[in-house]
N, C-alpha and C positions, 0 to 999 in steps of 0.2 A: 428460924424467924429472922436470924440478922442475914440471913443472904435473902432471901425476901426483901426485909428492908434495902438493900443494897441495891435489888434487881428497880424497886420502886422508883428509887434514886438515881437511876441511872437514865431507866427511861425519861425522868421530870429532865434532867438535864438534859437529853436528849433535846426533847420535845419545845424546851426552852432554845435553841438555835435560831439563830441569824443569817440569812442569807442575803448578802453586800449586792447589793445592784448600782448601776450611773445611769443618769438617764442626763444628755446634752441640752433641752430645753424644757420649759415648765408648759404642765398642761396647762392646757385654756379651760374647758368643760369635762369633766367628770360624770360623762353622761353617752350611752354606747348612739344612741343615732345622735349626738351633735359632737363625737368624738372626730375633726378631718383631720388635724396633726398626728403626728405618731404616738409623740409623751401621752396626750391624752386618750391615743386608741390601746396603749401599753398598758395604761393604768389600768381603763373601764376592765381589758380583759381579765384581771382577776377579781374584781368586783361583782362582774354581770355574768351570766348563760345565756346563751338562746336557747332554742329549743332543739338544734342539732349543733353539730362540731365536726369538725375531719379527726379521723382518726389518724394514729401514726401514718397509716401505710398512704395516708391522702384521701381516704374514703369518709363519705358524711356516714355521720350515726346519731345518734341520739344525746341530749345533753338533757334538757327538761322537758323533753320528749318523754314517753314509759315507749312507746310505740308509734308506729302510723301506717299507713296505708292510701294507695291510689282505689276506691272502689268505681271511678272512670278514670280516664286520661287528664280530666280538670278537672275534677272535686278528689280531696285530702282529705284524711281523717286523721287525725295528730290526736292520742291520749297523751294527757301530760301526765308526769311522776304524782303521785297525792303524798307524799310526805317532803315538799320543799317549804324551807321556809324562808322568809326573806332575811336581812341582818336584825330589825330591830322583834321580831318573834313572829311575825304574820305571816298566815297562810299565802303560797301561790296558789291562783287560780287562772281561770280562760280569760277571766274578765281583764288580769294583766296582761297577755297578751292582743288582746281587741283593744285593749285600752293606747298601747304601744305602737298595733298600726295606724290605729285613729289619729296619732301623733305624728306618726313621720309621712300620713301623704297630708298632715295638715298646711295650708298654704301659709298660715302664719308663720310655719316649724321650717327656720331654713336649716338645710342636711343634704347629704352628696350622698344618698340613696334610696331618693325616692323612686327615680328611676326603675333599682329592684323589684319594685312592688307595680310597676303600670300592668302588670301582666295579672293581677290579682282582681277579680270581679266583688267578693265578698270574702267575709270572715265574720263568724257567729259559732257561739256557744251554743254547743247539744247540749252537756250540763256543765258542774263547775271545773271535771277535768278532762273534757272532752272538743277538740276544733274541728268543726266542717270550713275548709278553704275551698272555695272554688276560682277556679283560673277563667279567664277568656277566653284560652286556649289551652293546649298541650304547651306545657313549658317547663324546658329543661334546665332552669334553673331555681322549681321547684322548692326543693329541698335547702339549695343554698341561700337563698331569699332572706330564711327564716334562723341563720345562725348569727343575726344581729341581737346584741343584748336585749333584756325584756324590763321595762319599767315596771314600778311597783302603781298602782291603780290607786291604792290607799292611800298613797302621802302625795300623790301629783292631781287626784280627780279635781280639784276645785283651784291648780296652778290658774292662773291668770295668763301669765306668758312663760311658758319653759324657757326661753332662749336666754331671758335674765335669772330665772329662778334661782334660791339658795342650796336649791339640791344640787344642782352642776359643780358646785364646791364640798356638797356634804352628802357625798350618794348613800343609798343604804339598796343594798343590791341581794341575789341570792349566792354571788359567788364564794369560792372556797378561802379568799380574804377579806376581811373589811378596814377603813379606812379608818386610822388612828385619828389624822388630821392632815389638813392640806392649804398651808399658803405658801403665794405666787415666790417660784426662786429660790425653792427651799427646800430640805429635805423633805422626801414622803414618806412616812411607817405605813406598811401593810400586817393587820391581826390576823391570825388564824379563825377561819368562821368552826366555831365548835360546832357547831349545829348544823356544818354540811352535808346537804344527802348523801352526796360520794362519802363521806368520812369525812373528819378533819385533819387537815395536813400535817406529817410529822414536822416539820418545819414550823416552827410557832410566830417566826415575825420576817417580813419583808422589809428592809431597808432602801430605797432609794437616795441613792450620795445625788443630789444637782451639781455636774461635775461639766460646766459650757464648752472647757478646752478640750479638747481629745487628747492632746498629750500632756494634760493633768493626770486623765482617764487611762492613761497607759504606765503613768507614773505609782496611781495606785493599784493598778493592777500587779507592777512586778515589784512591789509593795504587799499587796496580797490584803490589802484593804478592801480590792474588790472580789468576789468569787466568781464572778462572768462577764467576760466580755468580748468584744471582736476586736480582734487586730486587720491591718493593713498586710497584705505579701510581703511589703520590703519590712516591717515590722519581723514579719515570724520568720523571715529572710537572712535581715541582717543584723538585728535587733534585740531581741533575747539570747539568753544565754542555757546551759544545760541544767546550771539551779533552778531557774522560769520551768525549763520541762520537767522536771521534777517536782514541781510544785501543781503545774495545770496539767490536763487532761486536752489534746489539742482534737477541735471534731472540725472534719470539713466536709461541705460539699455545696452540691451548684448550688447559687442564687437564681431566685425568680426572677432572673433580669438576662437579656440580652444586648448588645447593641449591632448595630448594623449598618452599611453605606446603603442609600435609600436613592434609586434613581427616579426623577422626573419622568414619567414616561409616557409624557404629553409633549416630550422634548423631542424631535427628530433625532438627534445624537444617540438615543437609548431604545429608538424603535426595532431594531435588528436582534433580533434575541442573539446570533453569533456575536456580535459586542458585546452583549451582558454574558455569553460563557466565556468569552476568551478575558475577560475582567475578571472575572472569577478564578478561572483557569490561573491566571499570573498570581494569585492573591496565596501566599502561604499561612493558614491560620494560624497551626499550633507556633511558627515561628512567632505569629504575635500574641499569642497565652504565654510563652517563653519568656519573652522580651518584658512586656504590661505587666504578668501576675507573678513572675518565678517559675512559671510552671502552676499556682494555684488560681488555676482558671480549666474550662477546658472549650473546644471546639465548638460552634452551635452552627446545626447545619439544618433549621427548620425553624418555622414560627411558634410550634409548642415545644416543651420542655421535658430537655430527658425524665424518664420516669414519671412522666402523667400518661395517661389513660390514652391522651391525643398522640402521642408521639408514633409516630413511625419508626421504625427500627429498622425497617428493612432497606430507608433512605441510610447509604453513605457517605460521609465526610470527604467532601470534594479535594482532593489532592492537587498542588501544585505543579502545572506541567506549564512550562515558560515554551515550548516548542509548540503546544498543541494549541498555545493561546496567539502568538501569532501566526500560525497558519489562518486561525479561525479569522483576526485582525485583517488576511491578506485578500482572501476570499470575498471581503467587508470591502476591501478600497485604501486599505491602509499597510504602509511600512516604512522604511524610515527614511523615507523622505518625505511622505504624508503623513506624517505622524497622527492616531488618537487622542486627542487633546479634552480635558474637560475639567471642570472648577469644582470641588468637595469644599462646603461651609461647613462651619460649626460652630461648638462654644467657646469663651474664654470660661475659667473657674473650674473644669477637668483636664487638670494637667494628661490623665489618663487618657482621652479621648484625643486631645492634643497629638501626643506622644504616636497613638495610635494613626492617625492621620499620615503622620509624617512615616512610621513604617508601610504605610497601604504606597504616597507615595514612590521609597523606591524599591517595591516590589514590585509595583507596576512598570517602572524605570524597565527592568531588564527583561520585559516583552515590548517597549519604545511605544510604552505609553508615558504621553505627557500631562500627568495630574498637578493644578494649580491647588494651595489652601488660601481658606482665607478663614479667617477666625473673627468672629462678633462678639460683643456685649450679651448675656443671654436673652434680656427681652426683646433688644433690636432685633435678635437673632430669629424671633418667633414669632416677630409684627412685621419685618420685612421680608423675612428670607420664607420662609416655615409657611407660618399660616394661606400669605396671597402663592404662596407656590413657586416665589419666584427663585427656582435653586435650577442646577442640572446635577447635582449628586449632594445627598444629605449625608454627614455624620451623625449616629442617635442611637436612644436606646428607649426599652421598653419594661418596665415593669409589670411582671404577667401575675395573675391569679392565680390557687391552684386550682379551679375551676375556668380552663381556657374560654373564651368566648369570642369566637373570628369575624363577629358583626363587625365592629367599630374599627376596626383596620383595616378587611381585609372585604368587606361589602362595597358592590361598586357605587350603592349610596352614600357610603360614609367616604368617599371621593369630592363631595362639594365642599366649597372653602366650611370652616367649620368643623369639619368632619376629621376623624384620625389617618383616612385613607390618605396620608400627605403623596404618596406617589405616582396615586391616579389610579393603581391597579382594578382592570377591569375585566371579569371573566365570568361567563355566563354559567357555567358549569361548578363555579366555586361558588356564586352567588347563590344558586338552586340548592348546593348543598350546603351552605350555610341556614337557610332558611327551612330547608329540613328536618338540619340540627336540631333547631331552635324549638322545634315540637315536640321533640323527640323525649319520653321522661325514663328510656331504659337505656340507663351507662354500658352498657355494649354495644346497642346500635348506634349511640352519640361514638364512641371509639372508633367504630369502622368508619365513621362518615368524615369523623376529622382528623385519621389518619390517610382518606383522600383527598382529604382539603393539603393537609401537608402535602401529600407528594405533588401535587397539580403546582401547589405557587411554589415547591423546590425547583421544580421542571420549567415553571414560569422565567425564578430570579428577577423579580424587581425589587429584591434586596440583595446583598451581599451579606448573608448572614455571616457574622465575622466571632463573635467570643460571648461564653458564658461565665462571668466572672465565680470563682468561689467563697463563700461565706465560710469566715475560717474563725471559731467562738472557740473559748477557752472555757474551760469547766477548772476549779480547785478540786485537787484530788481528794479532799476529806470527804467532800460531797459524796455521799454514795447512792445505787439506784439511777444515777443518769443514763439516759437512751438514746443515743442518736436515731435520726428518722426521718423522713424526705418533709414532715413538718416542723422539724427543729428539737430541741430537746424540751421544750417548756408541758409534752403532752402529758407526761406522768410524774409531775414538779410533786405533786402530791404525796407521789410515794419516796420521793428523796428523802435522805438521811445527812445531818451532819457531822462528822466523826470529830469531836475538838482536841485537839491536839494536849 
């Protein structure tokens, strides 16, 4: 009986654990479609489901989904779970999520994804846990559409205006935490939802420290006041000590980010593809993953990202030849007495990108290319430079999806002022296969099509695809059950453990 009692006791303590979080600024809305900041898209995540999610490996699946199925290429049939409840004891049904789209393509409801949904014709209830969706068209972002949180029906149907409502400070969601309380600039408590379908988390409370400085945030981390966070490269560089590694769990890997020199190439100076290889050719990358990250960066030699679905693998990382780049230069009209001349903009506020600039140019220096910087203000930088086009070589970067989408950058419509296409790229053969994609609802034929889109604009280079920075989080080693995964460690938080010292 008393080791019983003990085992009882142990789990309560258990269960009772704290997991230390910081988050740099206060949410605005507590609300998944009017979440645009991050603090507030960090929170809603453990509050809300959609009705899918990505798995570890990157793949969507099921969240308040039981099920679904295409029975055409535009009508969905989504069974939802029947045993969800929401935080305050009520049932989920269909009717919350028709209640949710009705919201976000409402014109009153300002939100930065309605967009998602243009491709959407209807959405109706067969019974209480059953969706018929039908699309416009075949659309392959289907499934991803619908992994935006789902409102509760019951406590929003007679809102007035969502955008002021007192639920965006006081949600009451299906997710696996609910919210203690929340004002602006302050700490946020995250409860354990007992009553979540998945189980309830071993983990009983979420603490969010409002911690604005990052190196306050670094302060408690090797502190050990916080259990998670990211460090900088020269951080984990030069920074920590071997106590710190013995205390954290260090997990790296790429970031959903690239950056890249973006040629004008509406510009005569960039219309010769032998200039844009032998630019390339002069360019040593990993020497600037070396120099920029420590080494915790790696190469990026394409528009999607290692380890998605899109990537090609069979494209190699272009190697530094200084001879082969000016022959290509000579062939062109240039050598050193006519030197290659041409102006790279960019931002002040990335000392990184900065930094970067100035190693692009004297690598270029020793094939007698002569690269000018000039460095702006960031909005000057994107109302003069950026937007009207008026550049001959961009420095920049991009933060990708893990569901790639090559419309918006790489369509030769998305090439008008307005549009993402800042370098004008135009090709008739990536546009057809873009727009194929776009129909496409089977993730293998989407893979074949946009690992030819990769090789066509690598072959093209009207970017210099230049680094992938690495996101480098710290885990506390008591924490147990942590997973690294190409979606971060937060996918199975659930089944974390915290061991107290």
């Amino acid at each position: 009986m008393k080791l019983l009692t003990y085992y009882l006791l142990l789990i309560t303590y258990l269960s009772a654990s704290t997991l230390n979080l910081s988050m740099s600024s206060s949410p605005s809305r507590l609300n998944p479609i009017l979440a645009n900041d991050s603090a507030s898209s960090e929170i809603s995540d453990w509050l809300f489901n959609g009705l899918f999610k990505y798995d570890k490996n990157g793949n969507h699946t099921v969240d308040l989904a039981q099920s679904y199925k295409f029975e055409t290429p535009t009508k969905l049939i989504v069974k939802l779970k029947n045993n969800v409840l929401w935080h305050d004891g009520e049932n989920f049904t269909s009717k919350d999520v028709i209640f949710t789209y009705e919201k976000i393509i409402d014109p009153k409801v300002f939100n930065s994804i309605k967009s998602n949904f243009q491709e959407v014709q209807s959405v109706k209830a067969i019974d209480d846990f059953t969706l018929e969706i039908i699309y416009k068209q075949p659309y392959f972002k289907a499934i991803e559409t619908w992994m935006v949180g789902i409102l509760p029906y019951h406590l929003l149907k007679d809102e007035e205006n969502l955008m002021t409502s007192t639920f965006n400070k006081n949600p009451i969601g299906t997710g696996s935490y609910k919210l203690k309380e929340f004002k602006t600039a302050q700490d946020i408590e995250l409860i354990a939802n007992e009553n979540y379908f998945d189980g309830k988390p071993k983990i009983n409370k979420i603490l969010y420290q409002f911690l604005p400085d990052p190196n306050t945030s670094f302060l408690y981390l090797k502190q050990k006041k916080l259990d998670i966070g990211g460090l900088t490269p020269i951080q984990i560089d030069r920074q920590i000590d071997d106590e710190f590694k013995n205390k954290f769990t260090i997990i790296q890997k790429p970031s959903f980010a690239y950056s890249y020199l973006g040629f004008n190439l509406k510009n005569d100076k960039f219309k010769d593809i032998k200039i844009r290889q032998a630019l390339s050719l002069a360019v040593d990358r990993q020497e600037m993953v070396d120099i920029l990250f420590f080494g915790y960066g790696k190469v990026c030699n394409g528009p999607f990202l290692p380890d998605s679905f899109a990537y090609n693998e069979n494209i190699k990382p272009i190697t530094q030849n200084i001879e082969k780049a000016k022959q290509l230069l000579k062939e062109s009209g240039y050598d050193e007495n006519n030197p290659f001349t041409f102006e790279l903009v960019t931002n002040t506020g990335n000392d990184t990108r900065i930094n970067a600039a100035q190693i692009l140019q004297y690598q270029l220096e020793k094939a007698g290319v002569k690269m000018s910087i000039k460095v702006m203000e960031w909005q000057a930088f994107l109302n003069t430079v950026v937007h009207p086009r008026k550049f001959e070589a961009v420095l920049l970067g991009w933060s990708l999806a893990l569901m790639p989408d090559a419309y918006p950058l790489w369509h030769s419509s998305s090439s008008k002022l307005g549009g993402f296409n800042l370098v004008s790229y135009e090709n008739e053969k990536v546009d057809k296969l873009i727009e194929q994609g776009s129909t496409t609802i089977n993730r293998d034929e989407l893979g074949k099509i946009y690992k030819e889109i990769f090789k066509i604009i690598t072959d093209d280079l009207p970017y210099l695809f230049l680094y992938i920075p690495d996101a480098i989080t710290v885990v506390n080693k008591d924490i147990k059950n942590v997973e690294a995964s190409l979606v971060g460690i937060m996918h199975n938080q659930k089944d974390w453990l915290i061991e107290e010292e």
